[in-house]
C-alpha positions in Angstrom: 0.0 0.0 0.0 1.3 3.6 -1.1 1.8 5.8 1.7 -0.4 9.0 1.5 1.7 12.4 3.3 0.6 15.6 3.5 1.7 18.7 5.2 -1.2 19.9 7.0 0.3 23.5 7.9 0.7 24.1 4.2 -3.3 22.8 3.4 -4.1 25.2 6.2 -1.6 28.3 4.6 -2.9 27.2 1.2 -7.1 27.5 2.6 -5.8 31.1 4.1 -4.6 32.3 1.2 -7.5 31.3 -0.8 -9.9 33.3 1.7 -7.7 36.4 1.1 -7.4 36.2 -1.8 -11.7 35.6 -1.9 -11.7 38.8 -0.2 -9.8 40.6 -2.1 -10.9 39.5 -5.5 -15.0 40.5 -3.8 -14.1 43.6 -2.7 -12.0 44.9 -5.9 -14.3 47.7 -7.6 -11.1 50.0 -9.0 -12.3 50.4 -12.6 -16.1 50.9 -11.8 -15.5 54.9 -10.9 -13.8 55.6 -14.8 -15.4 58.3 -16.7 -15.9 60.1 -19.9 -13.5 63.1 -18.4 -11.0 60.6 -16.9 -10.0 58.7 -20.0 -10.3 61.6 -22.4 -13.3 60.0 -24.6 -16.9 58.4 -24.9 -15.9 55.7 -26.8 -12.9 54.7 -24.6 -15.1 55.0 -21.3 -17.7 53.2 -22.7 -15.2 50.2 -23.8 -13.9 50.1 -20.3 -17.6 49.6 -19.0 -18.3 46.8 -21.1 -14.8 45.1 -19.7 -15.7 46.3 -16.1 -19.4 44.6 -16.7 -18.0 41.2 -18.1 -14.9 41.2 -15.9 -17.7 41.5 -12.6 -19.3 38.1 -14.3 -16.3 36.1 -14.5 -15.1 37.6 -11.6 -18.1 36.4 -9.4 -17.3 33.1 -11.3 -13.7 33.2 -10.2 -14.4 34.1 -6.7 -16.7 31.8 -6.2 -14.5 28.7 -7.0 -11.4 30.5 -5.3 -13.7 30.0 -1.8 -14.6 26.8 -2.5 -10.9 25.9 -3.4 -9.7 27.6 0.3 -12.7 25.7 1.6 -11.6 21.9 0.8 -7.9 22.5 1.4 -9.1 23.9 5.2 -11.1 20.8 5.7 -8.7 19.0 4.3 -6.4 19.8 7.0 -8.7 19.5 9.8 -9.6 16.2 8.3 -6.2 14.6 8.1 -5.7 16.0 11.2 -7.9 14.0 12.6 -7.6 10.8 10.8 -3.6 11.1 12.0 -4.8 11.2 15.6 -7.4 8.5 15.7 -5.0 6.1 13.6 -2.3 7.5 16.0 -4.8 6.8 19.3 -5.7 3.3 17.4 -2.3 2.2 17.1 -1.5 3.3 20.9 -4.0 1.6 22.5 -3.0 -2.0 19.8 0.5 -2.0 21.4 -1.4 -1.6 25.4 
C-alpha cells in the first residue's frame, strides 16, 4: 500500500490564502468609478464599462471557486488532522 503524506500547515496556509485572496478578489471595484473626463473619450469610457461589466461576471465566477478551493484545502487539514490522531490513538491503545 502507497503511503499517503501531507503537510497539513501548508493545506491550512494554502485555505488562508485562498480566503484572502476571496476577499480581495469580492471587494475589488477600482475600474467601476472611470469616466468620460478621466479617460479623455466616450468611446474609450464606454469600452472600459463593457470590460468592467463582463470582468464582474467572470469575476463572481472566479471568486466563487477561489472559496470553494480555500474551503476543501481547510477541511482537508482538519480532516487529516484527525484521521492522523485517531489512527495515532488506534495504534497506541493496539500496542497496550
Amino acid at each position: 500500500m502507497a503511503d499517503l503524506t501531507y503537510n497539513s500547515g501548508d493545506l491550512e496556509t494554502l485555505g488562508a490564502q485562498l480566503k484572502d485572496l476571496h476577499g480581495k478578489l469580492k471587494d475589488d471595484g477600482r475600474l467601476k468609478e472611470l469616466n468620460k473626463e478621466e479617460v479623455g473619450h466616450t468611446k474609450v469610457a464606454e469600452a472600459i464599462d463593457d470590460f468592467v461589466n463582463d470582468w464582474d461576471d467572470k469575476r463572481k465566477k472566479l471568486n466563487d471557486k477561489v472559496e470553494a478551493l480555500g474551503e476543501m484545502a481547510s477541511k482537508s487539514s482538519e480532516e487529516f488532522t484527525k484521521a492522523d490522531l485517531e489512527l495515532a490513538e488506534a495504534l497506541k491503545q493496539e500496542a497496550e
